[in-house]
C-alpha positions as CSV (number, residue, x, y, z in Angstrom):
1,X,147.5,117.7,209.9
2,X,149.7,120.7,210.1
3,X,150.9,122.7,212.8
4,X,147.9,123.7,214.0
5,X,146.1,120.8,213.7
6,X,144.0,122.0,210.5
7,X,143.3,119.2,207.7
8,X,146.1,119.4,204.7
9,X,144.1,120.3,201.3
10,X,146.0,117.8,199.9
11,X,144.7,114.8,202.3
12,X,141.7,115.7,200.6
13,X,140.5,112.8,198.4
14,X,138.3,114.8,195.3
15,X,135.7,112.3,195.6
16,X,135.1,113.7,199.2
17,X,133.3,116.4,197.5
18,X,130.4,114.6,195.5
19,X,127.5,114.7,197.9
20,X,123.7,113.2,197.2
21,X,121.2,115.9,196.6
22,X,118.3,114.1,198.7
23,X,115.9,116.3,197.1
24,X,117.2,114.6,193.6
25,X,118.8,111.8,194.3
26,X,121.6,113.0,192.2
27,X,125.2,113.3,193.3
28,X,126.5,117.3,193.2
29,X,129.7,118.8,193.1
30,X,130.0,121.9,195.5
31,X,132.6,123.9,194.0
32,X,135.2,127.0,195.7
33,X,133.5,129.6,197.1
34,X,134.8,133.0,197.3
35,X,135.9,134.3,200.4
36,X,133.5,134.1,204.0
37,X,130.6,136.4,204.9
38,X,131.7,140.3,204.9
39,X,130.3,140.3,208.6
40,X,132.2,137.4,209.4
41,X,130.0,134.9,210.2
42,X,130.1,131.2,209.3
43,X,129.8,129.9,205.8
44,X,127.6,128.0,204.9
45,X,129.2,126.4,201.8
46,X,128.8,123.4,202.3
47,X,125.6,121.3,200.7
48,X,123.2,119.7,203.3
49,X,125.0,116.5,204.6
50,X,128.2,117.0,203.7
51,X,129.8,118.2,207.0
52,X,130.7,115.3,209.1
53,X,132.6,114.8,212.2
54,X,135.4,113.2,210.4
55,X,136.7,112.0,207.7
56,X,138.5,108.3,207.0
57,X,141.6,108.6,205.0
58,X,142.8,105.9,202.8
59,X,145.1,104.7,205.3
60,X,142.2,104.0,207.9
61,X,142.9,107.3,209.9
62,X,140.8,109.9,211.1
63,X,140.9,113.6,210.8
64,X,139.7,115.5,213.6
65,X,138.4,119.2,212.8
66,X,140.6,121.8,213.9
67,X,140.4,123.6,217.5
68,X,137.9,127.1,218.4
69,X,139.6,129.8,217.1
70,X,140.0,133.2,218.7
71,X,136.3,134.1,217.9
72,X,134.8,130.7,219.1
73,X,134.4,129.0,215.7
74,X,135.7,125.8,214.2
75,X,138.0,125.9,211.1
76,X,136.9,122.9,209.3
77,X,139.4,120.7,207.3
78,X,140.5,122.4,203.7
79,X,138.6,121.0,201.0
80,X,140.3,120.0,197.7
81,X,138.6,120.7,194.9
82,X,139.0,119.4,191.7
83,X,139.7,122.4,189.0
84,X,139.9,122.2,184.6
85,X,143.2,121.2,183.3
86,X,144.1,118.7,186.4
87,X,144.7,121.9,188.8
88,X,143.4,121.8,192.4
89,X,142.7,124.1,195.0
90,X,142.3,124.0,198.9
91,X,139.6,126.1,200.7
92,X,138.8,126.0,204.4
93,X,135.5,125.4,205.4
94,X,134.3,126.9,208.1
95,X,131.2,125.6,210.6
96,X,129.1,127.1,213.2
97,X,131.2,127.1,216.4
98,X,130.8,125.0,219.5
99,X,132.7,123.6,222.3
100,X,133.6,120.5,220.1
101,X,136.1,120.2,217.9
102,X,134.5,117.2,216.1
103,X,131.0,119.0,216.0
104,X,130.2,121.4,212.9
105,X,127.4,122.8,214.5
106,X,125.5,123.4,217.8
107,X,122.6,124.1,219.5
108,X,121.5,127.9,219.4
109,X,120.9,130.4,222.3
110,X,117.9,132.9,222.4
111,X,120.5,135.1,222.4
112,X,122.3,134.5,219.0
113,X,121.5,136.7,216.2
114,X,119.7,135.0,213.3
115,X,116.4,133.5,214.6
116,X,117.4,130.7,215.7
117,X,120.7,130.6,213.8
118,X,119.1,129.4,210.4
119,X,121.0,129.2,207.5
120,X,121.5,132.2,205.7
121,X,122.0,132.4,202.2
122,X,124.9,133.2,200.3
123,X,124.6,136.1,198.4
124,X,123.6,135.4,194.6
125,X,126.8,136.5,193.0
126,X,129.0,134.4,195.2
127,X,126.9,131.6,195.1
128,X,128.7,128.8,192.6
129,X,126.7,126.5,190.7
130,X,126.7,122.7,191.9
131,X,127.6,120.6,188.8
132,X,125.4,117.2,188.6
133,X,126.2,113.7,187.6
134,X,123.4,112.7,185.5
135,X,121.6,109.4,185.6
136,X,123.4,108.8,182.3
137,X,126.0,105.9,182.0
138,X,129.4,107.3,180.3
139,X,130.1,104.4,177.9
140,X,133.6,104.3,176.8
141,X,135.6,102.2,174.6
142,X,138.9,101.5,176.0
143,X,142.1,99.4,174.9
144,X,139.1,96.8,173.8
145,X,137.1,97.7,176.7
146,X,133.9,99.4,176.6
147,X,133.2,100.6,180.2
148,X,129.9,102.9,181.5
149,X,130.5,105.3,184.2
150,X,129.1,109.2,184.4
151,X,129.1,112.2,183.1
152,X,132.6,114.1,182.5
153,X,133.3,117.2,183.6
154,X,135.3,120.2,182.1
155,X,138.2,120.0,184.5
156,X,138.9,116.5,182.8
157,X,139.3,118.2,179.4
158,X,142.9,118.7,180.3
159,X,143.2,114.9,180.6
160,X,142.4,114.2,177.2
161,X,144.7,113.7,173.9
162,X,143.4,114.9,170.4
163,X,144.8,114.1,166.9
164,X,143.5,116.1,163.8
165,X,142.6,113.3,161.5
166,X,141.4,115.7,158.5
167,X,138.7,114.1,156.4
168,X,138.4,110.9,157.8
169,X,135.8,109.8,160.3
170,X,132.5,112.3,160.9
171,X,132.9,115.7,161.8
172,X,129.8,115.3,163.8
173,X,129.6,113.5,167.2
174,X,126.0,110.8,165.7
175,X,124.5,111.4,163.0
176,X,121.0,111.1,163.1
177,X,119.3,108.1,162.4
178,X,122.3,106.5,161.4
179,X,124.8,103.5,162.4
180,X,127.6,104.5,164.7
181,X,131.4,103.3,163.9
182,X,134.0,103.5,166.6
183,X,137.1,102.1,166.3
184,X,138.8,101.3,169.5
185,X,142.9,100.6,169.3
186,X,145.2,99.2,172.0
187,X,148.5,100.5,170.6
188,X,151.5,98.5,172.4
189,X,153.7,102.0,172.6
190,X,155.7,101.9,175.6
191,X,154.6,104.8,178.1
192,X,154.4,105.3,181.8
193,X,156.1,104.1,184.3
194,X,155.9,100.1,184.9
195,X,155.9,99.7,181.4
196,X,159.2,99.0,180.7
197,X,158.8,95.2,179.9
198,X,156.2,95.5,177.7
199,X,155.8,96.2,173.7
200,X,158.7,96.6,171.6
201,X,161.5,99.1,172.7
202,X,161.7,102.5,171.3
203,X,158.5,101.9,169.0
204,X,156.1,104.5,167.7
205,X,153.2,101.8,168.1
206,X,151.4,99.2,166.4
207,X,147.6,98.4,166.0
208,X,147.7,95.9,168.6
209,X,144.2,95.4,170.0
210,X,141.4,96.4,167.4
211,X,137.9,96.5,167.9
212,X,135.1,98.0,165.5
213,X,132.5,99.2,168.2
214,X,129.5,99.2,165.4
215,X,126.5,100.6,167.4
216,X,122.7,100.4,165.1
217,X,120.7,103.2,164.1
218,X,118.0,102.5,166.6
219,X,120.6,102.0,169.6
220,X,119.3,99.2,170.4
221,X,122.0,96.7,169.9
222,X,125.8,96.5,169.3
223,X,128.4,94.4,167.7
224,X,131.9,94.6,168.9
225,X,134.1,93.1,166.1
226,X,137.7,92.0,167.4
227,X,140.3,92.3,163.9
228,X,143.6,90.5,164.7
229,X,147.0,92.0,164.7
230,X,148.4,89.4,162.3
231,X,145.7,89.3,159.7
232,X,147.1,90.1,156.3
233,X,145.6,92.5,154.1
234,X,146.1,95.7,151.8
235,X,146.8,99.1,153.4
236,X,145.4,101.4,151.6
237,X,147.0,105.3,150.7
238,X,146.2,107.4,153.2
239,X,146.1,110.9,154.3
240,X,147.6,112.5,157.7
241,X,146.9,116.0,158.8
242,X,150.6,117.7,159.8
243,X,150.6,120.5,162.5
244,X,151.0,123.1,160.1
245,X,147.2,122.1,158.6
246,X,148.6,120.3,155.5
247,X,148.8,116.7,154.4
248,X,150.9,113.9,153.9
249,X,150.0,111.3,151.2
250,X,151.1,108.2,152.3
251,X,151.6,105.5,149.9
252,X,149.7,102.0,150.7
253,X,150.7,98.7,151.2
254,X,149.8,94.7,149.9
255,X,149.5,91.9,151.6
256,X,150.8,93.1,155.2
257,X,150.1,92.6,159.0
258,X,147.4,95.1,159.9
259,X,148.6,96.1,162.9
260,X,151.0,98.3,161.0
261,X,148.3,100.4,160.0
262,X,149.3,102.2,162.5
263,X,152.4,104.1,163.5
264,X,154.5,102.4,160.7
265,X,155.4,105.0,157.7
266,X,154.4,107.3,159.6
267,X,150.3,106.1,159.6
268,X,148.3,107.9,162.2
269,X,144.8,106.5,163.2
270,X,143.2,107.4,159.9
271,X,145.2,105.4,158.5
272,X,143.7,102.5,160.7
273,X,140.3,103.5,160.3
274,X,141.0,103.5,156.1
275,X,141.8,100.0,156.4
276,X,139.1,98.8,158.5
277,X,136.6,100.7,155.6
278,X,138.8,99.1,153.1
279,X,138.3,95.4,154.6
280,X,134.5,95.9,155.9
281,X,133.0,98.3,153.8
282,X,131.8,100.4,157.2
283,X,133.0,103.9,157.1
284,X,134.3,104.5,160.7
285,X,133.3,107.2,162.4
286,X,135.5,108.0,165.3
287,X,138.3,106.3,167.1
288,X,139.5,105.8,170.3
289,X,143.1,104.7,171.3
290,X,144.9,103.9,174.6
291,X,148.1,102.2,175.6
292,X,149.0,99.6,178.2
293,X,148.2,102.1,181.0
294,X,144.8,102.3,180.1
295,X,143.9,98.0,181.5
296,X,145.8,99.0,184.7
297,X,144.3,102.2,185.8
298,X,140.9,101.9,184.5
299,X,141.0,98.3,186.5
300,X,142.5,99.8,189.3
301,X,140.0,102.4,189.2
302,X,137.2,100.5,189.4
303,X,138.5,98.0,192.9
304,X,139.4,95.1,190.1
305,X,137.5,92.9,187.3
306,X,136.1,90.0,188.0
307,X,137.7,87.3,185.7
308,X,137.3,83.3,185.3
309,X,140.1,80.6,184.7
310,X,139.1,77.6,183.6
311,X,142.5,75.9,184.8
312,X,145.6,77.5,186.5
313,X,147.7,79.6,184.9
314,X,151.3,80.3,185.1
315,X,152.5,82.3,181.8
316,X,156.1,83.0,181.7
317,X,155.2,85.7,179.1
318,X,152.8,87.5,180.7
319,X,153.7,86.9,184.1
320,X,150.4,86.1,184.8
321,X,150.2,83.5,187.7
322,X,146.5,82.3,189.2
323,X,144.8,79.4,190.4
324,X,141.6,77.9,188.6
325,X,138.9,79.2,189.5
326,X,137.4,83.2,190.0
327,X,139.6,86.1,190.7
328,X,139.2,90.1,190.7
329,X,141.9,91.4,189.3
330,X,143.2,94.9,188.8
331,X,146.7,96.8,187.8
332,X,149.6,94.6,186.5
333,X,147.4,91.5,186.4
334,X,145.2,92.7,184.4
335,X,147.5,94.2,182.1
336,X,149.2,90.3,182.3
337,X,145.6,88.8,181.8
338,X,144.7,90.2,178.7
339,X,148.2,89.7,177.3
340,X,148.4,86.2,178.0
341,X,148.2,84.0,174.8
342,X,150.2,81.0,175.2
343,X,148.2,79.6,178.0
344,X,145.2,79.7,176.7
345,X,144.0,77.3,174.0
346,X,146.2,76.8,171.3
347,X,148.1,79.6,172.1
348,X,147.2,82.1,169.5
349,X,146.3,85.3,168.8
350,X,142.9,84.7,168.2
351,X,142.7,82.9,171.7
352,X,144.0,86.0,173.4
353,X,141.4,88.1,171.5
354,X,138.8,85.7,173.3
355,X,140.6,86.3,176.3
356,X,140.1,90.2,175.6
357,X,136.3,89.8,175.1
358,X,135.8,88.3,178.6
359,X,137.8,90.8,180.0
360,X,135.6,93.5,178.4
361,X,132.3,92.1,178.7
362,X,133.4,91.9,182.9
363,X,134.6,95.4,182.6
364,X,130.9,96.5,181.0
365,X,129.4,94.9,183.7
366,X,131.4,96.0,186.3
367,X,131.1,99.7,185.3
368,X,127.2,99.5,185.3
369,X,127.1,97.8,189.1
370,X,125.9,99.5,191.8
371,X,128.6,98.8,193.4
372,X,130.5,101.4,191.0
373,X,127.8,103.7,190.1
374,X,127.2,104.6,193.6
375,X,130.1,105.1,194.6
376,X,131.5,109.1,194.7
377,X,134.9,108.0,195.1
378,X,135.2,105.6,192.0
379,X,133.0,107.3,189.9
380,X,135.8,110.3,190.3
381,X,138.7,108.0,190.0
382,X,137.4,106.2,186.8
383,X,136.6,109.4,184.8
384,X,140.0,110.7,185.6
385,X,141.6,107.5,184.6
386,X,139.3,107.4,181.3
387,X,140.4,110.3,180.2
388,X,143.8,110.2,181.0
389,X,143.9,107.0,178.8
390,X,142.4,108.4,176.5
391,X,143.5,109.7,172.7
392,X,140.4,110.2,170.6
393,X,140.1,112.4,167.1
394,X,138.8,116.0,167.3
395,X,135.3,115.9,166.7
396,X,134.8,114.2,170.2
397,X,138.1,115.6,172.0
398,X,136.6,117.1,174.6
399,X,134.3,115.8,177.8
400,X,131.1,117.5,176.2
401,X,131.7,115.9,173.3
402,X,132.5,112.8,174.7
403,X,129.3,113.3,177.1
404,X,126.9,113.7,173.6
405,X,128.7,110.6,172.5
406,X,128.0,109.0,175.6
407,X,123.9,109.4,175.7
408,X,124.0,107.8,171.9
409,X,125.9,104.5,173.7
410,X,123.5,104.5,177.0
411,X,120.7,103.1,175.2
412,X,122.4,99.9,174.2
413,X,121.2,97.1,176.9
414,X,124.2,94.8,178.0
415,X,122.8,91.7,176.9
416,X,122.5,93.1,173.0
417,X,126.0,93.7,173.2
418,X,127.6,91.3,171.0
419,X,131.8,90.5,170.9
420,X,132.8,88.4,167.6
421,X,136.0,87.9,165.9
422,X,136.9,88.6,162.3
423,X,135.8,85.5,160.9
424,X,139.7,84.3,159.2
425,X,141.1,81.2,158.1
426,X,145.0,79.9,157.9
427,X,146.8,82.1,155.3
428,X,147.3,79.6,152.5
429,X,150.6,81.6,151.4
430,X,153.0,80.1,154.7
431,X,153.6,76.4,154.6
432,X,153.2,76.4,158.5
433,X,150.7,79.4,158.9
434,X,151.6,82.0,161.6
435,X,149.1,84.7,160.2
436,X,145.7,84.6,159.0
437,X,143.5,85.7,156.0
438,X,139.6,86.7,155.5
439,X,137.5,83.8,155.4
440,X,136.1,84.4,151.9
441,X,132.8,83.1,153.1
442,X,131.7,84.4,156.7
443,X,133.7,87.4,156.6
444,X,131.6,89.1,154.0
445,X,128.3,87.4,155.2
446,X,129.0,89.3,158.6
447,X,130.2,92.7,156.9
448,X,126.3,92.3,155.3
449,X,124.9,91.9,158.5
450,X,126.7,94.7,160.1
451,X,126.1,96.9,157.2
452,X,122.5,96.2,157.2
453,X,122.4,96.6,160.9
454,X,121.1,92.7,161.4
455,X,122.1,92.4,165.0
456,X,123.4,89.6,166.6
457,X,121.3,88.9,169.6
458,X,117.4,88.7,169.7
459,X,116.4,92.5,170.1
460,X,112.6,92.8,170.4
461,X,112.8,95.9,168.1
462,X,114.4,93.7,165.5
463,X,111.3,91.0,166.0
464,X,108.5,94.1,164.9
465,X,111.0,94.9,162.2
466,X,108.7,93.8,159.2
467,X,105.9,96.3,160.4
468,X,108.9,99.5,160.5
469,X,108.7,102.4,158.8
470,X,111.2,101.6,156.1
471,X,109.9,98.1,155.1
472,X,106.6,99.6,154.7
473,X,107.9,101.3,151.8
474,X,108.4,98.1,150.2
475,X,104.5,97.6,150.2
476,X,102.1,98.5,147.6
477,X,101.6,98.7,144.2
478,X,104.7,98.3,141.8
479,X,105.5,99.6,138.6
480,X,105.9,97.8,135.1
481,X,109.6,97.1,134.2
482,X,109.3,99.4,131.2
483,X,108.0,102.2,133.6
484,X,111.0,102.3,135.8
485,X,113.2,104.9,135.3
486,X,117.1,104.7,137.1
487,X,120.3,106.0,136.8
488,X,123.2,103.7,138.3
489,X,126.0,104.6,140.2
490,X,128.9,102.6,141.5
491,X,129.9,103.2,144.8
492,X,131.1,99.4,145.7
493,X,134.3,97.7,145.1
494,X,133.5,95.7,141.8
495,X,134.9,97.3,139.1
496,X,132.6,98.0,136.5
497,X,129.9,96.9,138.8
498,X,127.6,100.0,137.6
499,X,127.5,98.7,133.9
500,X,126.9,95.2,134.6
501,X,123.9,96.2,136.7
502,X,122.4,98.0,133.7
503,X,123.3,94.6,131.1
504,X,121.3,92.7,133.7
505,X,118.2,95.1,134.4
506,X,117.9,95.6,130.7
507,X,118.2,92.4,129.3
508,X,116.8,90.1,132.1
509,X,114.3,92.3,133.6
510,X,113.2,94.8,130.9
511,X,114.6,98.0,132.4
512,X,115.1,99.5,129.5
513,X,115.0,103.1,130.4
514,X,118.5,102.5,132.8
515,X,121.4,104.3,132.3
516,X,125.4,103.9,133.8
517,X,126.0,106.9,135.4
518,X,129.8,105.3,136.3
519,X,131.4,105.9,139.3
520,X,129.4,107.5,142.8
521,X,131.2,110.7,143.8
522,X,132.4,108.6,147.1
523,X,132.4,104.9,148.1
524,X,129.8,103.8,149.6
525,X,129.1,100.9,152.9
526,X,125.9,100.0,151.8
527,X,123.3,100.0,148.4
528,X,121.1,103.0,148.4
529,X,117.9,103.6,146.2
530,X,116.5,107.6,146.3
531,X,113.8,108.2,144.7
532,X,110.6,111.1,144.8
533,X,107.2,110.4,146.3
534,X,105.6,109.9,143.2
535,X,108.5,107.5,142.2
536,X,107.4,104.6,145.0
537,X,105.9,102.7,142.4
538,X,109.0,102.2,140.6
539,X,111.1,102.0,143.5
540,X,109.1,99.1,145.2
541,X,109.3,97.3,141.7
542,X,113.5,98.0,141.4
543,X,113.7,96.8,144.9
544,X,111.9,93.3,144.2
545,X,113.9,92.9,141.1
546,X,117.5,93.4,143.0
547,X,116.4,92.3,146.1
548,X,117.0,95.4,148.4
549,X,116.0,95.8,152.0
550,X,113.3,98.3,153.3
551,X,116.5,100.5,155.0
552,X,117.9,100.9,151.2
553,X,115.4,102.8,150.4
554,X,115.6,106.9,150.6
555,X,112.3,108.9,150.3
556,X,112.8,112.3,149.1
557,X,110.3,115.2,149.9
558,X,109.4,116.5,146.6
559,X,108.1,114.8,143.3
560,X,110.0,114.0,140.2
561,X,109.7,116.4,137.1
562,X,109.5,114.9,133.3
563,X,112.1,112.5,132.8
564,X,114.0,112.9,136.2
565,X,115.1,109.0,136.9
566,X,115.5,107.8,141.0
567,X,119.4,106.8,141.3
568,X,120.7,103.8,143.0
569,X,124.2,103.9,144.5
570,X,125.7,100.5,144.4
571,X,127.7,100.0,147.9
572,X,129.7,98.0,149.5
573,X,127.4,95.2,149.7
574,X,126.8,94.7,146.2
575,X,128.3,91.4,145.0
576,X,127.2,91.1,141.4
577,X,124.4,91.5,139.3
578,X,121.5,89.6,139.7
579,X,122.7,88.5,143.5
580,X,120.0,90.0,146.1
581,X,121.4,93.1,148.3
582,X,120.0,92.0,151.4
583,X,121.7,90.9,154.0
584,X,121.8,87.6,155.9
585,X,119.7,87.2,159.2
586,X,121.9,84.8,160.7
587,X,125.1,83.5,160.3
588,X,127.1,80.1,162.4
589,X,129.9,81.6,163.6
590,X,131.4,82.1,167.8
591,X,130.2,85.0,169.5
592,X,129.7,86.1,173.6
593,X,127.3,88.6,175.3
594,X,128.8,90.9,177.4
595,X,126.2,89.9,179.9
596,X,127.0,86.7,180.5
597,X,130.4,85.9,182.4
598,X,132.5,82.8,180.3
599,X,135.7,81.6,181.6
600,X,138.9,81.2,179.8
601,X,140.7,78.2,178.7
């Protein structure tokens, strides 16, 4: 209170102004209105319902409205209002006058002008328009976590961090009809204040937490895959945008820790998002990336994360220090939480990654509670601690942007939501192994999967998929070996992959009219077959001969002319001549719903 007993606009919490619209049942921002009436009358500002006798503060108190002013009316408390760029103003609202200082409105004389003192309406051009939280859930993917909460508005665009990765990733939010790629990194780059104890001092970063967010074409399912920090691989060259628009080639590397695919020789996220093609064959789409302020204040945010220990832990690492048992946690114990490792398990890095998923799948489920989503006050603070955390590439740096991206990641239900981890095995290289390698048997059977969209859950979409669109092309009639007509391309990662194709189609299978067209003009995830309308004969025949799924198929619009041969773009899934394209439906390896809660041990 000040002076004169008026509210402070600054004991104004921002979620105070998100009101439901009973008419919609959707909450609405009531922005600043200019000035009061011209005749000096009340202003009627405020939405229906939103003028109360008090408010609570945080601290439990109460403010009281202010005392009758010289002309018999109540000055309201000042309303904060949230403005673009993380600026606020104050604005007093005024109510009808009455005896009461607690009362925004009284009974009306005969006497008083207005028929009955109705409301009056503002005038149209000072009338703002109320801004509306959809019924849409925001779905973001943060340090590992992939949280739902609502739509973002512009004054949050300040919030945000961009990084101009050039040609990497999709210029385009979605594409339609296609697989979405997100690559979520938790960098352990010391920043804010707390974090003193944590990551190495006066580093640029590391890849610390990595999760591939791959989300289907039909949105109805999505695997999280969880790449560890110590796994060693090849970084490949990479390019980084500078500020002045140009770019730095930066040589790649063998048989290194992946997390320094990031940060190290001066690697920006594209660099990450390289390596992740390089090791899964997915081309990534978008990234996201956060620090260690990102657990605390999105946890925070939120009134804590519901965790499960399966025995006490007291890390003298992580600082972490609970009984057995269920606990909501929030701030620096959940920061400590999902860097604990040595007390879980055998005390490795893939254990805290387990950790991690729980964490997350508790996080997912907490954002989509009632509890949270109808709530003003956290819906307010988690979007402005989202974006805050948040560094994301260009082409979805800004809360529209982020808001399209958001409606593709809606659709996904909870329970198709799958967490795995890279499948890996010892590195044979160390006489006691302290990193790890790709298995050379699950890993690739899961890139296929993923490639191929298989999800991992039972998805009733997935159950009707032999009578989709796309496997119906593989039905009907198919043309004599000698008829088919194809040039090959390789996109994949075998080396001569493109001639060994046409050895085999020729010589085993009597495709004699195939030709190596060498190299694709890019690499490719995934084995493609385009072909005209009046090429589906041949095309359903090519397909039974290598084996290739209904979705590697690509019907053009417009038939073939004399000679003109369908081309098939060898991908990333291609693992030799004569071995079918098509993916796995299943494979044995450990994987959690984010759904269901587990507890650690």
């Amino acid at each position: 209170m000040d002076a004169q007993g008026r509210g402070r606009a600054e004991d104004i919490d921002p979620a105070d102004q998100w009101v439901l619209n009973p008419d919609t049942g959707d909450y609405e921002l009531r922005l600043n209105q200019s000035g009061g009436d011209s005749g000096g009358g009340p202003s009627n500002s405020a939405p229906r319902g939103s003028r109360r006798r008090d408010a609570v503060h945080e601290d439990g108190g109460r403010r009281q409205g202010s005392p009758r002013d010289g002309a018999g009316r109540g000055a309201g408390p000042g309303r904060e209002v949230p403005r673009q760029g993380g600026r606020r103003s104050a604005r007093g609202q005024e109510g009808p006058g009455s005896g009461s200082s607690t009362r925004s409105s009284t009974r009306s004389s005969p006497n008083e002008s207005g028929a009955g003192r109705r409301k009056r309406k503002a005038p149209k051009a000072r009338r703002k328009k109320a801004l509306i939280w959809t019924g849409g859930v925001m779905a973001f993917l943060l340090v590992g976590v992939s949280v739902g909460g609502y739509l973002l508005y512009q004054h949050f665009n300040g919030n945000l961090n961009t990084v101009d990765i050039g040609d990497a990733g999709n210029k385009d939010v979605a594409t339609a009809n296609a697989p979405l790629n997100i690559l979520v990194i938790g960098t352990d780059k010391r920043t804010g204040k707390g974090n003193e104890g944590y990551g190495d001092k006066g580093s640029t970063g590391h890849a610390d937490t990595n999760i591939l967010f791959h989300v289907s074409k039909d949105r109805t399912n999505a695997t999280a895959l969880s790449i560890p920090r110590d796994l060693i691989t090849d970084i490949p060259d990479c390019k980084t945008r500078q500020p002045d628009g140009s770019d730095k080639a930066i040589p790649g590397t063998e048989n290194i820790r992946f997390n320094v695919s990031l940060g190290q020789e001066g690697r920006d996220p594209s660099c990450t998002m390289d390596t992740v093609k390089e090791i899964t064959g997915l081309k990534v789409d978008h990234f996201m990336m956060v620090d260690f302020n990102a657990v605390k204040e999105l946890s925070t945010a939120v009134g804590g994360v519901e965790i499960c220990l399966a025995k006490p832990v007291k890390d003298a690492d992580s600082h972490l220090d609970l009984p057995a048992g269920k606990h909501k946690i929030q701030g620096e114990d959940a920061l400590a939480f999902v860097r604990t490792r040595h007390s879980f398990a055998n005390g490795s890095d893939l254990d805290r990654i387990k950790v991690q998923q729980q964490f997350i799948g508790s996080m997912i489920r907490q954002m989509k509670s009632d509890d949270t989503l109808t709530s003003p006050t956290k819906l307010f603070k988690l979007a402005d601690a989202a974006t805050r955390a948040l560094t994301v590439d260009k082409a979805i740096g800004s809360v529209p942007k982020l808001t399209t991206l958001a409606k593709e990641l809606t659709k996904i239900d909870t329970k198709n939501i799958s967490f795995v981890t890279l499948p890996v095995i010892d590195n044979p290289a160390e006489p006691k192994p302290i990193t790890v390698v790709v298995d050379p048997v699950k890993a690739p059977q899961l890139f296929s999967m993923m490639q191929h969209d298989t999800s991992l859950t039972e998805v009733a979409a997935q159950k009707k998929a032999a009578k989709s669109k796309q496997d119906a092309l593989l039905k009907g009639t198919k043309a004599a070996p000698a008829d088919v007509r194809v040039d090959v391309y390789n996109g994949g990662k075998i080396a001569g992959g493109a001639q060994q194709t046409v050895t085999w189609l020729q010589n085993t299978k009597g495709v004699l009219k195939s030709t190596n067209k060498a190299n694709a003009p890019a690499k490719a995830a995934r084995t493609t077959l385009e072909y005209a309308p009046n090429q589906a004969d041949q095309a359903r025949a090519l397909a039974e001969m290598m084996g290739l799924p209904g979705s590697a198929l690509k019907k053009g619009t417009t038939d073939a002319e004399g000679l003109q041969a369908m081309v098939l773009t060898l991908g990333a899934d291609f693992e030799g001549a004569g071995t079918p394209i098509t993916g796995p439906a299943k494979i044995d390896i450990p994987k959690a719903s984010a759904d269901k809660a587990e507890c650690a041990k």
